[in-house]
N, C-alpha and C positions, 0 to 999 in steps of 0.2 A: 337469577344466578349472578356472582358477583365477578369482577374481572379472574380472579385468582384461579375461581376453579374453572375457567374458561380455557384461559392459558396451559394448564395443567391437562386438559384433553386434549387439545389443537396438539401439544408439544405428543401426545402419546399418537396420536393419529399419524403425524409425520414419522414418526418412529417402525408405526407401522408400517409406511413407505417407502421403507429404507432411505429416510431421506437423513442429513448430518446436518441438525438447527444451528445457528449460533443466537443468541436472545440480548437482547439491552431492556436492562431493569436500573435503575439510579440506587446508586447505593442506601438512599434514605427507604428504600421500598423494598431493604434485600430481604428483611425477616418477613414480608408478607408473603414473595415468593418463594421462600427456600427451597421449595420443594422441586420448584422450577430448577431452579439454579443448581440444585442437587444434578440435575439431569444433564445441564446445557451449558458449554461455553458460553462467555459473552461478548458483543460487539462492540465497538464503537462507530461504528461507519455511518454516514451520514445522507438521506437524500432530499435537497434539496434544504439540507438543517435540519432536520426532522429524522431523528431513530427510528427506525422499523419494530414493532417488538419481536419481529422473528423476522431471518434473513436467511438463505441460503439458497443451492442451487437442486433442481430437482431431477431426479435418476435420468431428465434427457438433459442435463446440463443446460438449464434456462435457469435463472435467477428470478426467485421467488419472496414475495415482503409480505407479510400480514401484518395490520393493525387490529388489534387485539381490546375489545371491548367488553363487558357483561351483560348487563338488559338498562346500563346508563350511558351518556356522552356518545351514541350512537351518530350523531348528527357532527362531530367533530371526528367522531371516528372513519364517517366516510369522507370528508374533507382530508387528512392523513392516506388514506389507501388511496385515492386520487395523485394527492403528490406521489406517493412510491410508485404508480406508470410511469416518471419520468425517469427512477432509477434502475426497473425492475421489468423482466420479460411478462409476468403476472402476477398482480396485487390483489389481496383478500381483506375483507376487512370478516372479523369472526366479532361470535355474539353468542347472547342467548338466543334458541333457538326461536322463541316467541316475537321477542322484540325484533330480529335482523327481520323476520321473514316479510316484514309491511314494505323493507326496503329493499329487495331482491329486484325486483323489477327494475327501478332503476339503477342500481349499483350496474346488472349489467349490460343494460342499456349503453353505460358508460365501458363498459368493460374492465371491469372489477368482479375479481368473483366473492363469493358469499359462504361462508364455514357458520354453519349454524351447532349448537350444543345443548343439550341437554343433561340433565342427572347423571344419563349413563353415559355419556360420552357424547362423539361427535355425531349427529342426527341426520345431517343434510352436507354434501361438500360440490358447491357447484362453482364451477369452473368458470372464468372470462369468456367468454365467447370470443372474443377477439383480444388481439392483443393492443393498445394504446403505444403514441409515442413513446419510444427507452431514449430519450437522446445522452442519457449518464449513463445509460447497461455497460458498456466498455468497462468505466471507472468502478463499477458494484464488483462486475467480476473480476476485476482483479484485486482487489481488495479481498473477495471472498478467498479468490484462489492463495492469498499471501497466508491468512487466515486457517481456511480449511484444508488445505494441499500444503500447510506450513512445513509439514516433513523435508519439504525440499529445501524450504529457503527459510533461514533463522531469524528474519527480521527486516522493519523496515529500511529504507535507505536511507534515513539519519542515521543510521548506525555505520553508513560509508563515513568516517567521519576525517580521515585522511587525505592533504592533499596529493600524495605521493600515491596511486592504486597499485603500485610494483611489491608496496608493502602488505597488502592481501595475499600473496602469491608467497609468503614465507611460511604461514604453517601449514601448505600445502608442501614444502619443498620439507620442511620440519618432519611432517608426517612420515612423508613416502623413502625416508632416509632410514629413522628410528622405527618406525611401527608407528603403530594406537601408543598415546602417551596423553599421561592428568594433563588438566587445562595448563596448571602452575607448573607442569617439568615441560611444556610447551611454550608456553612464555620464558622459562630460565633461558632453554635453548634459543630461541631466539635472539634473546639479550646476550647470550653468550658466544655465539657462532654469525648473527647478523648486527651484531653492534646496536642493535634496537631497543631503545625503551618505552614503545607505547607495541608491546607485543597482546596486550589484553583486548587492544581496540582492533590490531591486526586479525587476531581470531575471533573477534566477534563477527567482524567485516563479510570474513571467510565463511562464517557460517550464514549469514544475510545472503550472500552470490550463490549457497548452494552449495560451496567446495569440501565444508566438513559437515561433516552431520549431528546432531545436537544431541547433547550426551557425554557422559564422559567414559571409558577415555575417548581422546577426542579422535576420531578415524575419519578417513575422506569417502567422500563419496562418489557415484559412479563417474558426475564430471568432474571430482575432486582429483579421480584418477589419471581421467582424459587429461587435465591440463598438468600433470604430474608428467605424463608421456610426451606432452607436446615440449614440456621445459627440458626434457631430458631429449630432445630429439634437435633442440635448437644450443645445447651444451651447456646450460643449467643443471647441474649436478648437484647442488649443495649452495646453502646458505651463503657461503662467500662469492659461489659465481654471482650468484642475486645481486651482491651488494657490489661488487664490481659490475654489472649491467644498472644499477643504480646511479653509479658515480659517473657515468657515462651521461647519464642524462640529464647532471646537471646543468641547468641553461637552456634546455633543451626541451625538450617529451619524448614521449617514449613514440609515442608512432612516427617522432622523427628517426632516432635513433634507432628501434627496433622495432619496424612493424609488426613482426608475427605475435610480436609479447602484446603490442596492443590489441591487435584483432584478438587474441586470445581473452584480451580482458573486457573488452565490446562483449565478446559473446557472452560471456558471463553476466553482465553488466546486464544487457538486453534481455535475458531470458527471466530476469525478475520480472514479477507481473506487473508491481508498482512502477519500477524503473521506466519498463517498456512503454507505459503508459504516458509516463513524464518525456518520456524519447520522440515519440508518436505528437503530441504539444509541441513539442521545438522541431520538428520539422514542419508542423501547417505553420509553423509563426515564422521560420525561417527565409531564406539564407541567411539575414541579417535580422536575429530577433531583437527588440528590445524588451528587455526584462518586463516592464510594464504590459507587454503586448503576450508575453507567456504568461503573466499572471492572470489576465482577463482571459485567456482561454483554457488557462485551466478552472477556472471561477464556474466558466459556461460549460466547460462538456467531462472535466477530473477535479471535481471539487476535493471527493477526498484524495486522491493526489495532494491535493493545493492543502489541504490540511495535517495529514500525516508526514509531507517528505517537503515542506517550502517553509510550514508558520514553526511558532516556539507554541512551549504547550499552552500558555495565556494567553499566545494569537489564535490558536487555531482555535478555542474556546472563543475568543471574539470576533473572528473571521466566522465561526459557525452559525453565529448570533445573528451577523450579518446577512448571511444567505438567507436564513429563517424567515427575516424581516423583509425579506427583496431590496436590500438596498448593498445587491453586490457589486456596483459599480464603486463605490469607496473602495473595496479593498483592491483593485489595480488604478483608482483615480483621485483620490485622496493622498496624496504623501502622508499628513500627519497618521492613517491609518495603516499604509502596509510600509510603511519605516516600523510599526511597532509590531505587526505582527512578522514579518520574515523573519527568519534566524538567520543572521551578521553571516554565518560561514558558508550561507550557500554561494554570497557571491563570492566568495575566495576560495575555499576548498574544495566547493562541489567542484566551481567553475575551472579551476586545474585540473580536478580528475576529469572534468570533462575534454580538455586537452592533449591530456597525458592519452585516453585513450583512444584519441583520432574523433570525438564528437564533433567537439568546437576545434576549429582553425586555430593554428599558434598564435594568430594576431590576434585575438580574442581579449582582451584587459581585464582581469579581475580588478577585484578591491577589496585594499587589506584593513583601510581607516571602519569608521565608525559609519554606521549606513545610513544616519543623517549628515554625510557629504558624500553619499553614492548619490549620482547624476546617471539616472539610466542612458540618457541620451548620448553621452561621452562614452559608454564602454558597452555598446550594443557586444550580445553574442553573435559571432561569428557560425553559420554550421557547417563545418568539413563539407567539402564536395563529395565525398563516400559516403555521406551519408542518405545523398538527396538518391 
Protein backbone atom coordinates (compact mmCIF):
# COMPACT_ATOMS: atom_id res chain seq x y z
CA UNK A 1 0.00 0.00 0.00
CA UNK A 2 1.55 3.33 -0.98
CA UNK A 3 1.95 6.40 1.41
CA UNK A 4 -1.05 8.27 0.05
CA UNK A 5 -3.71 5.95 0.78
CA UNK A 6 -2.11 5.44 4.13
CA UNK A 7 -2.52 8.81 4.99
CA UNK A 8 -5.95 9.03 3.75
CA UNK A 9 -7.27 6.32 6.42
CA UNK A 10 -5.06 7.39 9.40
CA UNK A 11 -6.71 11.18 8.54
CA UNK A 12 -10.35 9.30 8.50
CA UNK A 13 -9.65 7.36 11.74
CA UNK A 14 -8.83 10.55 13.61
CA UNK A 15 -11.88 11.96 12.30
CA UNK A 16 -13.51 9.21 13.69
CA UNK A 17 -12.14 10.35 17.01
CA UNK A 18 -13.21 13.52 16.95
CA UNK A 19 -10.02 14.50 16.81
CA UNK A 20 -9.10 18.29 14.68
CA UNK A 21 -5.62 16.95 12.36
CA UNK A 22 -3.52 19.68 11.12
CA UNK A 23 -1.17 17.75 8.21
CA UNK A 24 2.39 19.05 6.52
CA UNK A 25 2.62 17.89 2.98
CA UNK A 26 5.38 20.14 0.81
CA UNK A 27 3.93 21.83 -1.90
CA UNK A 28 5.67 19.79 -4.51
CA UNK A 29 3.71 16.62 -3.17
CA UNK A 30 0.13 18.79 -3.08
CA UNK A 31 -1.50 16.93 -6.19
CA UNK A 32 -0.61 13.52 -4.78
CA UNK A 33 -2.34 14.37 -1.68
CA UNK A 34 -5.21 16.29 -2.59
CA UNK A 35 -7.42 14.32 -1.12
CA UNK A 36 -5.78 14.81 2.07
CA UNK A 37 -5.57 18.31 1.98
CA UNK A 38 -9.08 18.43 0.80
CA UNK A 39 -9.69 17.24 4.45
CA UNK A 40 -6.92 19.06 6.63
CA UNK A 41 -5.35 22.21 7.50
CA UNK A 42 -1.75 22.49 7.16
CA UNK A 43 1.20 22.85 9.56
CA UNK A 44 4.30 24.32 9.57
CA UNK A 45 5.50 23.46 13.14
CA UNK A 46 8.65 21.89 13.49
CA UNK A 47 10.09 19.11 15.96
CA UNK A 48 13.31 19.06 16.43
CA UNK A 49 13.47 20.32 12.31
CA UNK A 50 11.48 17.64 11.39
CA UNK A 51 7.54 18.04 10.20
CA UNK A 52 5.28 15.62 11.71
CA UNK A 53 2.85 14.49 8.81
CA UNK A 54 0.02 14.91 11.31
CA UNK A 55 0.02 17.00 14.49
CA UNK A 56 -2.52 17.66 16.87
CA UNK A 57 -4.00 17.34 20.21
CA UNK A 58 -6.23 14.50 21.36
CA UNK A 59 -9.88 14.64 23.06
CA UNK A 60 -7.71 14.49 26.43
CA UNK A 61 -5.78 17.49 25.28
CA UNK A 62 -2.08 15.64 24.86
CA UNK A 63 -0.43 16.42 21.74
CA UNK A 64 -0.15 13.83 19.32
CA UNK A 65 2.60 13.48 16.00
CA UNK A 66 2.48 10.51 13.37
CA UNK A 67 4.99 9.82 10.87
CA UNK A 68 3.27 8.56 8.13
CA UNK A 69 4.72 5.79 5.90
CA UNK A 70 3.25 2.87 3.37
CA UNK A 71 4.94 -0.68 3.13
CA UNK A 72 8.45 1.68 2.09
CA UNK A 73 11.07 3.86 4.15
CA UNK A 74 9.81 2.12 7.30
CA UNK A 75 13.21 2.25 8.93
CA UNK A 76 13.56 6.15 8.51
CA UNK A 77 10.12 6.39 9.39
CA UNK A 78 10.63 5.01 12.77
CA UNK A 79 13.81 7.21 13.35
CA UNK A 80 11.02 10.41 12.57
CA UNK A 81 8.33 9.02 15.20
CA UNK A 82 11.26 8.75 17.71
CA UNK A 83 12.33 12.37 17.32
CA UNK A 84 8.52 13.53 17.59
CA UNK A 85 8.81 12.07 21.63
CA UNK A 86 10.79 14.95 22.07
CA UNK A 87 7.98 17.35 20.80
CA UNK A 88 4.91 15.33 21.34
CA UNK A 89 2.89 13.52 24.52
CA UNK A 90 2.48 10.36 21.99
CA UNK A 91 4.22 9.60 18.73
CA UNK A 92 2.95 6.85 15.97
CA UNK A 93 4.51 5.96 13.18
CA UNK A 94 1.51 4.30 10.62
CA UNK A 95 2.11 1.84 7.74
CA UNK A 96 0.96 -0.81 5.86
CA UNK A 97 -0.44 -3.06 8.01
CA UNK A 98 1.88 -6.02 6.84
CA UNK A 99 5.08 -4.31 6.72
CA UNK A 100 4.80 -2.01 10.40
CA UNK A 101 3.54 -5.23 12.18
CA UNK A 102 7.59 -6.94 12.03
CA UNK A 103 8.25 -3.63 13.99
CA UNK A 104 5.57 -3.37 16.75
CA UNK A 105 7.58 -4.76 19.20
CA UNK A 106 10.01 -2.65 19.13
CA UNK A 107 8.47 0.61 18.31
CA UNK A 108 6.86 0.11 21.53
CA UNK A 109 9.32 -1.06 23.52
CA UNK A 110 10.51 2.35 22.71
CA UNK A 111 7.27 3.95 23.34
CA UNK A 112 5.91 4.71 19.98
CA UNK A 113 2.83 3.60 19.18
CA UNK A 114 1.88 1.75 15.91
CA UNK A 115 -1.36 2.67 13.39
CA UNK A 116 -1.20 -0.22 10.99
CA UNK A 117 -3.65 -0.08 7.57
CA UNK A 118 -5.04 -2.03 5.24
CA UNK A 119 -7.48 -1.83 2.01
CA UNK A 120 -10.29 -1.17 4.30
CA UNK A 121 -8.94 1.25 6.55
CA UNK A 122 -7.11 1.31 9.68
CA UNK A 123 -6.50 -2.61 11.00
CA UNK A 124 -4.66 -2.26 14.19
CA UNK A 125 -4.29 1.25 16.33
CA UNK A 126 -1.99 0.45 19.20
CA UNK A 127 -1.13 2.91 21.55
CA UNK A 128 2.67 3.83 23.41
CA UNK A 129 2.55 2.14 26.30
CA UNK A 130 4.44 4.68 27.96
CA UNK A 131 5.03 8.07 27.23
CA UNK A 132 8.83 9.21 26.41
CA UNK A 133 10.66 12.48 27.25
CA UNK A 134 8.26 15.75 25.78
CA UNK A 135 11.12 18.32 26.77
CA UNK A 136 9.37 20.71 23.54
CA UNK A 137 5.52 19.58 24.57
CA UNK A 138 5.20 23.29 25.98
CA UNK A 139 6.36 24.70 22.56
CA UNK A 140 3.94 21.95 20.27
CA UNK A 141 1.19 23.10 22.33
CA UNK A 142 1.12 26.23 21.90
CA UNK A 143 1.86 26.40 18.58
CA UNK A 144 -1.05 23.97 18.18
CA UNK A 145 -3.36 26.02 20.37
CA UNK A 146 -2.27 29.47 18.13
CA UNK A 147 -3.13 27.18 15.13
CA UNK A 148 -6.20 25.08 16.24
CA UNK A 149 -8.00 27.50 19.13
CA UNK A 150 -6.95 30.33 16.44
CA UNK A 151 -10.50 31.58 16.94
CA UNK A 152 -9.26 33.42 19.71
CA UNK A 153 -6.04 34.93 18.70
CA UNK A 154 -5.44 36.21 14.89
CA UNK A 155 -2.00 35.60 14.44
CA UNK A 156 1.47 35.21 15.30
CA UNK A 157 3.52 37.83 17.26
CA UNK A 158 5.42 39.26 14.25
CA UNK A 159 2.31 40.73 13.68
CA UNK A 160 3.05 42.92 17.11
CA UNK A 161 4.91 44.86 14.87
CA UNK A 162 4.54 48.25 16.65
CA UNK A 163 6.87 49.95 18.94
CA UNK A 164 4.16 51.89 20.72
CA UNK A 165 1.48 48.58 22.15
CA UNK A 166 -0.95 51.86 23.24
CA UNK A 167 -1.65 51.56 19.51
CA UNK A 168 -3.46 48.12 19.64
CA UNK A 169 -5.93 49.53 22.08
CA UNK A 170 -7.46 51.84 19.19
CA UNK A 171 -9.55 49.73 17.41
CA UNK A 172 -10.77 48.44 20.50
CA UNK A 173 -11.56 52.05 21.57
CA UNK A 174 -12.72 52.36 17.59
CA UNK A 175 -15.07 49.64 18.02
CA UNK A 176 -16.83 50.00 21.23
CA UNK A 177 -17.69 53.76 20.29
CA UNK A 178 -19.06 53.01 16.61
CA UNK A 179 -20.22 49.41 16.60
CA UNK A 180 -19.07 46.41 14.10
CA UNK A 181 -17.40 48.51 11.33
CA UNK A 182 -15.40 47.33 7.59
CA UNK A 183 -11.74 46.70 8.28
CA UNK A 184 -11.21 50.24 5.95
CA UNK A 185 -14.02 52.50 7.87
CA UNK A 186 -11.84 51.13 10.87
CA UNK A 187 -8.58 52.28 9.75
CA UNK A 188 -10.19 55.84 8.26
CA UNK A 189 -11.49 56.18 11.76
CA UNK A 190 -8.49 55.71 13.24
CA UNK A 191 -6.52 58.05 10.99
CA UNK A 192 -9.02 60.43 11.52
CA UNK A 193 -10.04 60.62 15.18
CA UNK A 194 -6.28 59.01 16.44
CA UNK A 195 -3.92 60.91 14.05
CA UNK A 196 -2.76 57.45 13.15
CA UNK A 197 -1.29 56.09 9.87
CA UNK A 198 -0.32 52.49 10.40
CA UNK A 199 -4.17 51.81 11.66
CA UNK A 200 -3.95 48.35 9.27
CA UNK A 201 -1.05 47.05 11.40
CA UNK A 202 -3.07 48.49 14.64
CA UNK A 203 -5.90 45.89 13.83
CA UNK A 204 -4.08 43.26 12.66
CA UNK A 205 -2.18 43.47 16.08
CA UNK A 206 -5.69 43.61 17.75
CA UNK A 207 -6.83 40.78 16.41
CA UNK A 208 -3.30 38.61 17.05
CA UNK A 209 -3.87 39.67 21.23
CA UNK A 210 -7.44 38.34 20.85
CA UNK A 211 -9.24 41.89 21.10
CA UNK A 212 -11.31 41.73 17.78
CA UNK A 213 -12.25 38.85 16.20
CA UNK A 214 -11.54 37.74 12.59
CA UNK A 215 -13.88 38.65 10.11
CA UNK A 216 -15.36 41.35 8.95
CA UNK A 217 -17.14 43.69 10.14
CA UNK A 218 -14.56 43.82 12.51
CA UNK A 219 -16.34 43.44 16.27
CA UNK A 220 -14.60 42.75 19.60
CA UNK A 221 -14.41 40.24 21.37
CA UNK A 222 -15.20 38.85 24.85
CA UNK A 223 -11.71 40.29 26.09
CA UNK A 224 -12.02 42.83 23.38
CA UNK A 225 -14.95 44.03 25.62
CA UNK A 226 -13.27 43.57 29.10
CA UNK A 227 -10.51 45.77 28.04
CA UNK A 228 -13.02 48.20 26.32
CA UNK A 229 -14.63 48.39 30.19
CA UNK A 230 -11.36 48.63 31.82
CA UNK A 231 -10.39 51.78 29.26
CA UNK A 232 -13.58 53.36 30.13
CA UNK A 233 -13.25 52.74 33.80
CA UNK A 234 -9.68 54.39 33.89
CA UNK A 235 -11.43 57.70 31.43
CA UNK A 236 -10.47 56.52 28.10
CA UNK A 237 -13.48 57.30 26.34
CA UNK A 238 -12.58 57.88 22.78
CA UNK A 239 -9.82 57.91 20.48
CA UNK A 240 -8.49 61.34 21.46
CA UNK A 241 -8.24 60.31 25.36
CA UNK A 242 -5.88 57.35 23.72
CA UNK A 243 -3.71 59.76 22.09
CA UNK A 244 -3.54 62.12 24.89
CA UNK A 245 -2.39 59.03 27.36
CA UNK A 246 -0.01 58.48 24.42
CA UNK A 247 1.58 61.87 24.30
CA UNK A 248 2.03 61.49 27.99
CA UNK A 249 4.39 58.78 27.53
CA UNK A 250 6.59 60.17 25.53
CA UNK A 251 10.14 59.61 27.11
CA UNK A 252 8.60 57.46 29.12
CA UNK A 253 6.40 53.85 29.14
CA UNK A 254 3.52 53.35 29.81
CA UNK A 255 3.82 51.31 33.05
CA UNK A 256 5.73 54.26 34.11
CA UNK A 257 3.07 56.53 33.35
CA UNK A 258 0.02 54.39 33.54
CA UNK A 259 0.17 51.25 34.99
CA UNK A 260 -3.23 49.88 34.76
CA UNK A 261 -2.95 50.46 30.79
CA UNK A 262 -0.03 48.38 31.01
CA UNK A 263 -1.00 45.46 33.16
CA UNK A 264 -3.99 45.60 30.88
CA UNK A 265 -1.68 45.09 28.00
CA UNK A 266 0.60 42.31 29.84
CA UNK A 267 -2.50 40.55 30.15
CA UNK A 268 -3.35 40.55 26.70
CA UNK A 269 0.20 40.23 25.81
CA UNK A 270 0.52 36.84 27.96
CA UNK A 271 -2.43 35.08 27.30
CA UNK A 272 -1.09 34.50 23.70
CA UNK A 273 0.14 31.01 23.58
CA UNK A 274 3.19 31.87 21.44
CA UNK A 275 3.93 35.04 23.51
CA UNK A 276 3.44 33.14 26.89
CA UNK A 277 5.78 30.83 25.83
CA UNK A 278 8.57 33.56 24.68
CA UNK A 279 7.59 35.29 28.36
CA UNK A 280 8.14 31.94 30.22
CA UNK A 281 12.17 31.85 28.03
CA UNK A 282 13.11 35.33 29.47
CA UNK A 283 12.26 34.84 32.83
CA UNK A 284 14.55 31.30 33.11
CA UNK A 285 17.10 33.53 31.14
CA UNK A 286 16.53 36.34 33.28
CA UNK A 287 16.93 39.08 35.49
CA UNK A 288 19.44 40.22 33.25
CA UNK A 289 19.13 38.27 29.86
CA UNK A 290 21.43 38.37 27.30
CA UNK A 291 19.87 38.15 24.00
CA UNK A 292 22.37 35.36 23.15
CA UNK A 293 21.38 33.43 26.23
CA UNK A 294 17.34 33.73 25.08
CA UNK A 295 18.29 32.56 21.92
CA UNK A 296 19.85 29.17 23.01
CA UNK A 297 17.02 28.51 25.17
CA UNK A 298 14.66 28.94 23.14
CA UNK A 299 16.73 26.80 20.41
CA UNK A 300 16.62 23.98 23.59
CA UNK A 301 13.13 23.92 24.87
CA UNK A 302 10.69 26.84 22.09
CA UNK A 303 12.32 26.10 18.98
CA UNK A 304 9.31 27.11 17.09
CA UNK A 305 9.01 29.99 19.12
CA UNK A 306 12.50 30.79 17.97
CA UNK A 307 11.19 30.23 14.48
CA UNK A 308 7.78 31.83 14.05
CA UNK A 309 8.26 34.97 16.44
CA UNK A 310 12.49 35.71 16.60
CA UNK A 311 13.91 34.50 12.78
CA UNK A 312 12.89 36.40 9.18
CA UNK A 313 11.15 33.78 6.85
CA UNK A 314 14.97 32.83 5.15
CA UNK A 315 16.23 32.50 8.87
CA UNK A 316 13.79 30.48 10.15
CA UNK A 317 14.09 28.21 7.01
CA UNK A 318 17.79 28.13 7.81
CA UNK A 319 17.64 28.20 11.50
CA UNK A 320 15.23 25.03 10.89
CA UNK A 321 17.95 23.33 8.76
CA UNK A 322 20.06 23.96 11.48
CA UNK A 323 18.17 22.15 14.21
CA UNK A 324 17.67 19.19 11.73
CA UNK A 325 21.32 18.73 11.45
CA UNK A 326 22.17 19.09 15.43
CA UNK A 327 24.22 21.83 14.99
CA UNK A 328 21.96 24.31 16.96
CA UNK A 329 24.53 25.71 18.90
CA UNK A 330 25.56 28.14 15.73
CA UNK A 331 22.29 29.62 15.79
CA UNK A 332 22.73 31.48 19.50
CA UNK A 333 26.95 31.09 19.03
CA UNK A 334 27.95 31.88 15.67
CA UNK A 335 27.33 35.78 14.98
CA UNK A 336 27.73 35.26 11.38
CA UNK A 337 24.49 33.03 11.68
CA UNK A 338 22.00 34.44 13.94
CA UNK A 339 22.89 38.20 12.74
CA UNK A 340 21.27 36.67 9.55
CA UNK A 341 18.65 34.95 10.72
CA UNK A 342 16.86 37.39 13.66
CA UNK A 343 14.56 39.89 12.15
CA UNK A 344 16.54 43.66 12.95
CA UNK A 345 12.94 44.73 14.77
CA UNK A 346 12.95 42.38 17.51
CA UNK A 347 15.65 44.18 19.02
CA UNK A 348 13.97 47.56 18.83
CA UNK A 349 10.27 47.30 18.48
CA UNK A 350 9.54 44.16 20.32
CA UNK A 351 12.25 45.33 22.90
CA UNK A 352 10.07 48.70 23.55
CA UNK A 353 6.80 46.93 23.63
CA UNK A 354 8.37 45.03 26.00
CA UNK A 355 9.02 48.18 28.19
CA UNK A 356 6.16 49.89 27.31
CA UNK A 357 4.30 46.95 28.92
CA UNK A 358 6.25 46.64 32.34
CA UNK A 359 8.34 43.18 30.78
CA UNK A 360 11.64 44.66 30.50
CA UNK A 361 12.92 47.50 32.96
CA UNK A 362 13.09 51.18 31.41
CA UNK A 363 16.79 50.76 31.64
CA UNK A 364 16.63 47.99 29.27
CA UNK A 365 18.59 49.62 25.64
CA UNK A 366 17.20 48.52 22.50
CA UNK A 367 18.95 48.95 19.16
CA UNK A 368 17.88 50.91 16.30
CA UNK A 369 21.21 50.50 13.84
CA UNK A 370 21.79 47.51 11.74
CA UNK A 371 22.12 44.19 13.77
CA UNK A 372 25.66 43.56 12.53
CA UNK A 373 26.58 46.48 15.26
CA UNK A 374 24.26 44.83 17.95
CA UNK A 375 26.73 43.76 20.75
CA UNK A 376 24.52 41.69 22.79
CA UNK A 377 26.64 42.13 25.73
CA UNK A 378 26.14 46.12 25.81
CA UNK A 379 22.37 46.02 25.94
CA UNK A 380 21.44 42.83 27.96
CA UNK A 381 17.56 42.85 28.61
CA UNK A 382 16.72 43.92 31.66
CA UNK A 383 13.38 41.82 33.27
CA UNK A 384 10.93 44.05 35.46
CA UNK A 385 10.89 42.95 38.97
CA UNK A 386 6.81 42.11 38.41
CA UNK A 387 7.68 39.83 36.58
CA UNK A 388 9.86 37.52 38.44
Amino acid sequence: MDEAAVFDHVITALEDRNYDPLIHVPEAHSETYADVLDRCRRHSITIRGRYPDVLGFTNRNRVFAIEVKGSAGLLRGIGQALTYQEGAHVSYLAGDATAVDSHTSLLRSKGVGVIGVDEAGVSAWRPPPRAESSTEVADIEGQLSVRLRGGEFGGDVTTLSLAQPLNYLAPVIGIDGAGPLAREELDDLIAAEYGFGAGESAITSAQTLGLLAAGSPCRLTDQGELSATVLRGYGVLDLADLDAVKRETRGSTVAETHPPLAILLRNAFARHPEFGLLLDALRAAGPEAHFLDLLERLVHEYPNVLLSAICTTRGAERARKLIERGETERIYADPDVWRDVVRNNVLFNFVQQLKHVGILAPETRSHSGAIDEYDPDEKPWIVATNVW
